[in-house]
Every structure is written in structure tokens, then in C-alpha cells.
Backbone as JSON Lines, residues from 0, in Angstrom:
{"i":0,"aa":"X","n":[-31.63,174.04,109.46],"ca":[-32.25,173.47,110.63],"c":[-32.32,171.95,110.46]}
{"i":1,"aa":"X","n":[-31.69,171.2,111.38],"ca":[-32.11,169.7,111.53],"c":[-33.3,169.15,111.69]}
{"i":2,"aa":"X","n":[-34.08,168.93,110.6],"ca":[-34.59,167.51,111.31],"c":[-34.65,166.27,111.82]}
{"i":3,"aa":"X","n":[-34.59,166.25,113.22],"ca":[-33.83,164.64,113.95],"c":[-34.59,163.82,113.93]}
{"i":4,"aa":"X","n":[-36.0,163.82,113.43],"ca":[-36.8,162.4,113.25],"c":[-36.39,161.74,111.44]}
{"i":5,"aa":"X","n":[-35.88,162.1,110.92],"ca":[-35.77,161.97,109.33],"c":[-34.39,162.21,108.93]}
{"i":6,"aa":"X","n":[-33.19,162.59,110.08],"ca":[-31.61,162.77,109.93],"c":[-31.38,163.73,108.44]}
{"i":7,"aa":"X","n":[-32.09,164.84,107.86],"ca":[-32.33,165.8,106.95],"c":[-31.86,167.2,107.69]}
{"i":8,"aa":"X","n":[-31.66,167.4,107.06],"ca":[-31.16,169.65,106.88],"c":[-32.45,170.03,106.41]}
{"i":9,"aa":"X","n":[-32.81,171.47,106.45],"ca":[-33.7,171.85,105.09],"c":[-33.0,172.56,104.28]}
{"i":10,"aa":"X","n":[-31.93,172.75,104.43],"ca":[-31.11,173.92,103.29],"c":[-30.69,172.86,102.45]}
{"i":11,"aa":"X","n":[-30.8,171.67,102.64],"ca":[-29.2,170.54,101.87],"c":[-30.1,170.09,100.88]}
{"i":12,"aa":"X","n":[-29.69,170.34,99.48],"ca":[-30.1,170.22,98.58],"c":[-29.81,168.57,98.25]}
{"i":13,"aa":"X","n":[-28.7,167.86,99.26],"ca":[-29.13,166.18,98.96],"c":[-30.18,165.8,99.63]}
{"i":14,"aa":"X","n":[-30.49,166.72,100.47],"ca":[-31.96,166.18,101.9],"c":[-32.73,166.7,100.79]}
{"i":15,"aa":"X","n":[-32.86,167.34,100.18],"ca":[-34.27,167.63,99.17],"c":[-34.29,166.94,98.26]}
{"i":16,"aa":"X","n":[-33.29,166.81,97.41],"ca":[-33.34,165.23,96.21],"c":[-33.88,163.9,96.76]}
{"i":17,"aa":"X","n":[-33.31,163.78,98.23],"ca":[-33.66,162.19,99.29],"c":[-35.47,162.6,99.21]}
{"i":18,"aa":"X","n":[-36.32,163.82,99.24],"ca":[-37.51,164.24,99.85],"c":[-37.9,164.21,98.8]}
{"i":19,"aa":"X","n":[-37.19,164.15,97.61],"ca":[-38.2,164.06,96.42],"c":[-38.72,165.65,96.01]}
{"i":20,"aa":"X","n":[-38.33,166.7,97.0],"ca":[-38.4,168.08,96.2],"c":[-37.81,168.56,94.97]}
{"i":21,"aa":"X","n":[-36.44,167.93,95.2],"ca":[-36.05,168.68,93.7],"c":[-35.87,167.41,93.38]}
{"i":22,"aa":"X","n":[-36.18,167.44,91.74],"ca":[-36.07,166.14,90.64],"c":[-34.51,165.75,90.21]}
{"i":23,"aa":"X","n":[-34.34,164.73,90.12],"ca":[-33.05,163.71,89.93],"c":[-33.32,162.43,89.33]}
{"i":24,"aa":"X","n":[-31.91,161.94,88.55],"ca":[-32.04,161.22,87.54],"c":[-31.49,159.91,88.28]}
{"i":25,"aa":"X","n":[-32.75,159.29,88.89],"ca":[-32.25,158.48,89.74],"c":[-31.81,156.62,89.12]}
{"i":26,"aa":"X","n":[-31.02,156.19,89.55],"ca":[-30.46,155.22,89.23],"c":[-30.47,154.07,90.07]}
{"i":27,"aa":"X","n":[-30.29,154.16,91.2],"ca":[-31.15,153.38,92.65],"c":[-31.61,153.9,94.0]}
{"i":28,"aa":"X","n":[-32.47,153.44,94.71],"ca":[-32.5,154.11,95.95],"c":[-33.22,152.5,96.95]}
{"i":29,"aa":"X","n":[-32.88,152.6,98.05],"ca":[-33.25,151.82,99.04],"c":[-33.24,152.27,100.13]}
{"i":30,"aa":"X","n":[-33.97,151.95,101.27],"ca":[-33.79,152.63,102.62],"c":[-32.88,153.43,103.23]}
{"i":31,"aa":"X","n":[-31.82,153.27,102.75],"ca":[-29.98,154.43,103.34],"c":[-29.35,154.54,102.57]}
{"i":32,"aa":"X","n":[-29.48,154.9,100.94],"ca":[-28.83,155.14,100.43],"c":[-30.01,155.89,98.8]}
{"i":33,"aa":"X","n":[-29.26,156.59,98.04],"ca":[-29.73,156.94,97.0],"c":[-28.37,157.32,96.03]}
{"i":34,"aa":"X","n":[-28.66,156.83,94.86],"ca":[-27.32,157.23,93.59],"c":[-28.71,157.53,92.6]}
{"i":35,"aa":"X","n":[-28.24,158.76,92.35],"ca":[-28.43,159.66,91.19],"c":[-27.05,160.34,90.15]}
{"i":36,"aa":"X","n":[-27.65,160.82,88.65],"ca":[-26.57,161.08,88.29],"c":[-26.18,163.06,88.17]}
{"i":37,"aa":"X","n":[-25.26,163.27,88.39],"ca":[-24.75,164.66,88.52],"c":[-24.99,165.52,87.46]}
{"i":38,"aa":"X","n":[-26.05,166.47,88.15],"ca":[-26.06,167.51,86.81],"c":[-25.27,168.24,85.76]}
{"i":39,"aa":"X","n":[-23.97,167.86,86.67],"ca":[-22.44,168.69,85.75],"c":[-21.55,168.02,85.8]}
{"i":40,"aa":"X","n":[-21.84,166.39,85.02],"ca":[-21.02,165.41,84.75],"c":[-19.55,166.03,84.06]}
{"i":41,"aa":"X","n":[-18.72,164.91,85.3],"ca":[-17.19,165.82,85.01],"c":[-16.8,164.41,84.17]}
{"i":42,"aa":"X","n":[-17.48,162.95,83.65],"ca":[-16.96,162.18,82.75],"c":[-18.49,161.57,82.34]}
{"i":43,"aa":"X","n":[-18.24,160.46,81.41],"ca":[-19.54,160.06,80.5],"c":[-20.42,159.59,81.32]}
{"i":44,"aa":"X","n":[-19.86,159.15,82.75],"ca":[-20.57,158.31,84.05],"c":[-20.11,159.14,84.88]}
{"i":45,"aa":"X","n":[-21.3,159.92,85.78],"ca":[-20.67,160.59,86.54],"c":[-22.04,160.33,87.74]}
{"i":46,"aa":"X","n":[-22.17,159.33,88.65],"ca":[-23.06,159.39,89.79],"c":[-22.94,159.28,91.04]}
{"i":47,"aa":"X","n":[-23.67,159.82,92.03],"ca":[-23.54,160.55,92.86],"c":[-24.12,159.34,94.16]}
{"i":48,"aa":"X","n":[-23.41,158.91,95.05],"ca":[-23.64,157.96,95.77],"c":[-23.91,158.32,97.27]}
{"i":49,"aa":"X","n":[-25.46,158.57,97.84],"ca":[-25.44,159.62,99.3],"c":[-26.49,158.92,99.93]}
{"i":50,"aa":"X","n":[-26.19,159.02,100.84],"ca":[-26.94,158.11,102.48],"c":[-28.17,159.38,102.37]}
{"i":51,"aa":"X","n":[-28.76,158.92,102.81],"ca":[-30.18,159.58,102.73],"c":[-30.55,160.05,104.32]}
{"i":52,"aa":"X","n":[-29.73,159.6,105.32],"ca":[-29.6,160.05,106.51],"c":[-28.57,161.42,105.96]}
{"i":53,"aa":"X","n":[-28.56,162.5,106.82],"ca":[-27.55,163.92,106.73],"c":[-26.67,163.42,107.22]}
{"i":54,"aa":"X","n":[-25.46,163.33,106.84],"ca":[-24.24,163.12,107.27],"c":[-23.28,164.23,106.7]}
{"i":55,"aa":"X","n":[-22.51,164.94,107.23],"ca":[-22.37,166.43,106.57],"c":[-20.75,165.93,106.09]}
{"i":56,"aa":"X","n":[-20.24,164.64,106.38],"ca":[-18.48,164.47,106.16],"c":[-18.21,163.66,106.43]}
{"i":57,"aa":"X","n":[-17.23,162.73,105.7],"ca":[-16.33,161.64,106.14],"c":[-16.11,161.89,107.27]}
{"i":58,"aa":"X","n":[-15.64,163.12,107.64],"ca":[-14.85,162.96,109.23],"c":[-16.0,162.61,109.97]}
{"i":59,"aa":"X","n":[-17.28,162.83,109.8],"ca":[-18.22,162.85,110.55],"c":[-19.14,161.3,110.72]}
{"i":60,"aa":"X","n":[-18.62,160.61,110.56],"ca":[-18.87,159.08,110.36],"c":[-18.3,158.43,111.62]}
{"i":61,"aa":"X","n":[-19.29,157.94,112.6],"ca":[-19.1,157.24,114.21],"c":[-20.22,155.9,113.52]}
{"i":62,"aa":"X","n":[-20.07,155.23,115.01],"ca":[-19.83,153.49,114.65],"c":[-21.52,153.43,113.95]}
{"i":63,"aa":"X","n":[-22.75,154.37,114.36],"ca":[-24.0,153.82,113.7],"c":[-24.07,154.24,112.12]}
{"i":64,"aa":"X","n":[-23.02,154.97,111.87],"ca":[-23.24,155.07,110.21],"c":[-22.32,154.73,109.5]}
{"i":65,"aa":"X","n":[-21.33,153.59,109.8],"ca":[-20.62,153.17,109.52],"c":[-20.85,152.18,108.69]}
{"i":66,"aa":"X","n":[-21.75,151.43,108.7],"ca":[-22.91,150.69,107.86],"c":[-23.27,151.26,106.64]}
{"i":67,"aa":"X","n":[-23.58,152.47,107.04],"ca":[-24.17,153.0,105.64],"c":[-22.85,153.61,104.72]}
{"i":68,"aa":"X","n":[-21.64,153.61,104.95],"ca":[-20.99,154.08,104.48],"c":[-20.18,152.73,103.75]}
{"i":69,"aa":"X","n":[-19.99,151.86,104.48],"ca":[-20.4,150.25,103.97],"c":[-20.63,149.89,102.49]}
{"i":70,"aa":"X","n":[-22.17,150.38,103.01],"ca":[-23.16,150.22,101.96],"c":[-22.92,151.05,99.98]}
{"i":71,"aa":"X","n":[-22.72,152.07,100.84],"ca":[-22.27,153.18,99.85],"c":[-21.03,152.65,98.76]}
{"i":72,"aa":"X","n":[-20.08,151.99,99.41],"ca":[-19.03,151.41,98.87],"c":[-19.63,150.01,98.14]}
{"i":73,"aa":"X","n":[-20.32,149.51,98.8],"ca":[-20.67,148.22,97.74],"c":[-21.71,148.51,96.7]}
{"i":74,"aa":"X","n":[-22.4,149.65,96.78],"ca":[-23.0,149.83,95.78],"c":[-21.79,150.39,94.76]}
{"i":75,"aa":"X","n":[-21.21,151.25,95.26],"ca":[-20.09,152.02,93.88],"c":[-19.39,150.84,93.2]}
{"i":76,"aa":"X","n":[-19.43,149.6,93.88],"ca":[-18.56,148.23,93.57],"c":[-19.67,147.67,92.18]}
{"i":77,"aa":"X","n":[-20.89,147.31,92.6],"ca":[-22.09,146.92,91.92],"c":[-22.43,147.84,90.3]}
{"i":78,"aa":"X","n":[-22.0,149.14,91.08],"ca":[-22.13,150.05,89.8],"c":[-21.09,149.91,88.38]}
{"i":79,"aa":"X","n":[-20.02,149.72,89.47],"ca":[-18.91,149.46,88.73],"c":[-18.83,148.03,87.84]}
{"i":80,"aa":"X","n":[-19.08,147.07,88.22],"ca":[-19.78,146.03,87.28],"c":[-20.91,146.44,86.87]}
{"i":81,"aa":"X","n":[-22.06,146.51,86.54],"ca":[-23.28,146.83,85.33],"c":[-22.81,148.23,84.79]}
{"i":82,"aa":"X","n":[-22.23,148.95,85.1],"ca":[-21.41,149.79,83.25],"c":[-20.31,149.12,82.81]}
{"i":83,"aa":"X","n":[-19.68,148.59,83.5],"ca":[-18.14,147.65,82.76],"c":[-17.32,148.93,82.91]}
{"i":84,"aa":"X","n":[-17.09,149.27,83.98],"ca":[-16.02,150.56,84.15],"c":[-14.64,149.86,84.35]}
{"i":85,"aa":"X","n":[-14.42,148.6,84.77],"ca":[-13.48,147.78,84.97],"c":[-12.67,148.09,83.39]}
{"i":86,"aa":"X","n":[-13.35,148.03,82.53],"ca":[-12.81,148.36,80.86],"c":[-12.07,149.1,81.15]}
{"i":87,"aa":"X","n":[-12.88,150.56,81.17],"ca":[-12.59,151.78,80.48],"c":[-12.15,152.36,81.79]}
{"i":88,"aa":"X","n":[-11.89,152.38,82.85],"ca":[-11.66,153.39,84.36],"c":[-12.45,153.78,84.8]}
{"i":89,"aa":"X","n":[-12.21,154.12,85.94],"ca":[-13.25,155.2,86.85],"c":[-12.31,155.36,87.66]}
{"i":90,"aa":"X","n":[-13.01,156.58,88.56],"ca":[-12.72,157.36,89.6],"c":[-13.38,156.74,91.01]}
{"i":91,"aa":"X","n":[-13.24,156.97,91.94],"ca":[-14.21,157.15,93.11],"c":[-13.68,158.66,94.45]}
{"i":92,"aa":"X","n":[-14.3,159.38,94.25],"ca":[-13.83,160.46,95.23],"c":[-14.67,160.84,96.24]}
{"i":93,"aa":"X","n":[-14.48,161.34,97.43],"ca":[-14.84,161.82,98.44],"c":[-14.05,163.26,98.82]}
{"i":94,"aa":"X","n":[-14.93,164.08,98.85],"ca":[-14.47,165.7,99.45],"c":[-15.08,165.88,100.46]}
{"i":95,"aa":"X","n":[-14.25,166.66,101.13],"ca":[-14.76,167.11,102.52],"c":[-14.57,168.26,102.61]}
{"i":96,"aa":"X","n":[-15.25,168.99,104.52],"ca":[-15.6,170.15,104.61],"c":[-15.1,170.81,103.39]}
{"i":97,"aa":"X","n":[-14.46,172.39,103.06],"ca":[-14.18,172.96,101.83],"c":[-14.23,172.79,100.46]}
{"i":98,"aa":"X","n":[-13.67,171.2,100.28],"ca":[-13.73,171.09,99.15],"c":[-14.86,170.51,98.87]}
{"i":99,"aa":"X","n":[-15.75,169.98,99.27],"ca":[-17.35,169.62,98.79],"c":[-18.36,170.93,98.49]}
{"i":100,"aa":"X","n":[-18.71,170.87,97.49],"ca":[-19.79,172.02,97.0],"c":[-20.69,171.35,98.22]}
{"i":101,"aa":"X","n":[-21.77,170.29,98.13],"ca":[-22.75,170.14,98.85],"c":[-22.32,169.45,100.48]}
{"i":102,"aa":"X","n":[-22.41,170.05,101.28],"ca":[-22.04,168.79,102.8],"c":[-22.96,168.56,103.32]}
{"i":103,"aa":"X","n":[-22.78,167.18,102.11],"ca":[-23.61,166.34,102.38],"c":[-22.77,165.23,101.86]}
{"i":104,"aa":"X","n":[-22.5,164.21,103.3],"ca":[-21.71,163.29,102.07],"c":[-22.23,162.57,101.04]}
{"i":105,"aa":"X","n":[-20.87,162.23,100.03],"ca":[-21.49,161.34,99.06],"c":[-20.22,160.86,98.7]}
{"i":106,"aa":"X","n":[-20.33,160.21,97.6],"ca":[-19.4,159.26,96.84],"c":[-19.61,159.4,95.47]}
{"i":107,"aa":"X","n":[-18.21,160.12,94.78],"ca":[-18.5,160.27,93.03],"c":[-17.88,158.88,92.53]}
{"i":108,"aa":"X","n":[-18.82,158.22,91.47],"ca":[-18.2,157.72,90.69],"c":[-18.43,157.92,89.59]}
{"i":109,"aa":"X","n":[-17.02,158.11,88.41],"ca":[-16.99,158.61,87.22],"c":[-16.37,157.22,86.3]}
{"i":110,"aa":"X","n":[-16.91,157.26,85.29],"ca":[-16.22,156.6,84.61],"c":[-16.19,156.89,82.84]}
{"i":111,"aa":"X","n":[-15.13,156.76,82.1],"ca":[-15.12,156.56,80.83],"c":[-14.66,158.28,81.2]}
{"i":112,"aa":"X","n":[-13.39,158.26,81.84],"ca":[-12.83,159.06,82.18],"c":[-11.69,160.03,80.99]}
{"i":113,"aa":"X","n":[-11.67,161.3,80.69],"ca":[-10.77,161.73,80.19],"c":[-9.77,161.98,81.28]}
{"i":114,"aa":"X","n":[-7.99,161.71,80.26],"ca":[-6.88,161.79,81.5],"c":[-6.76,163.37,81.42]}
{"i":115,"aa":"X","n":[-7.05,164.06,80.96],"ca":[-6.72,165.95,81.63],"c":[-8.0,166.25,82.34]}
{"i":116,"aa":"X","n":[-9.03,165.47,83.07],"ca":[-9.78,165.83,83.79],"c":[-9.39,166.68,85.04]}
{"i":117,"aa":"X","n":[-9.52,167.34,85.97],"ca":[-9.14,167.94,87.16],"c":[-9.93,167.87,88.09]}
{"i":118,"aa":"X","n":[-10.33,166.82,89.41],"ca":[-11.16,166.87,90.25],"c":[-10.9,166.89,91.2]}
């Protein structure tokens, strides 16, 4: 079920991390955005970059959240300087409908990457 005063699901387990129900290892948060790190880190840096408004998909991004998706990207930029992933690599991925466990968008960034990883 939507809630349209707070742009939240109640099933979406990123609308409950954003609500502070379930606990996360948070790393920043500001008004439209929150990065926490992934419980089933697929490299040594593995965090999780999500608008705190429900946005269920890339495809699903029109001109008022376009900003926040913006945003999302300059933080993964910011992140990417204070670990020094520029060194060692990273990733940045986006999945949609099917292939996202949670739809809810977000933005992975991994870094200090092994090359037989599979994501």
C-alpha cells in the first residue's frame, strides 16, 4: 500500500530502512537520499545508494525525480573519493524490474572489487 504523503510502500523493506524500522549501517542520509551498506556485500565496499521517496525503477524516473537521481549520482561520485576507489575499482549498478531483489530503486557501489565477481 502507498503512502502518498511520505512517497513510501509498507511492504518495501528500503521504505522501512528510510523509517528507521529495520536497522542499517548507515553511512549518510539527508532529506532525498540515504546510503547504507549491504547486508550481503558482493565486494569489500559494497553500499547501497536510495532516494528515500519510493521510486520502484529507473524506468520509473519523470522530470520531479530527476533531481534526486542527480543527487544519487553525485553522492556515488563523493563516495568514490573518501574510500579512494579511484585506486583499487569499483562498480556502479542499477537493476531493474526482475532483476532487482528490492523495487526500490537504488544505486550499488562496490569497490575493492574481485575480477570473478558475477553481478
Amino acid at each position: 500500500m502507498n503512502d502518498t504523503s511520505t512517497g513510501s510502500v509498507q511492504d518495501c523493506v528500503f521504505c522501512k530502512i528510510v523509517a528507521g524500522e529495520i536497522p542499517a549501517k548507515k553511512e549518510y542520509e539527508d532529506n532525498d537520499i540515504l546510503v547504507f551498506r549491504d547486508i550481503h556485500p558482493k565486494a569489500t565496499i559494497h553500499l547501497l545508494i536510495v532516494p528515500k521517496k519510493h521510486i520502484e525503477q529507473f524506468a520509473d524516473l519523470v522530470d520531479d525525480t530527476w533531481e534526486i537521481w542527480l543527487k544519487m549520482n553525485k553522492m556515488a561520485q563523493e563516495l568514490i573519493a573518501s574510500f579512494e576507489l579511484r585506486k583499487v575499482g569499483y562498480r556502479l549498478v542499477v537493476n531493474g524490474a526482475g532483476a532487482a531483489l528490492i523495487q526500490h530503486l537504488h544505486l550499488h557501489l562496490l569497490g575493492e572489487i574481485e575480477h570473478t565477481m558475477d553481478i
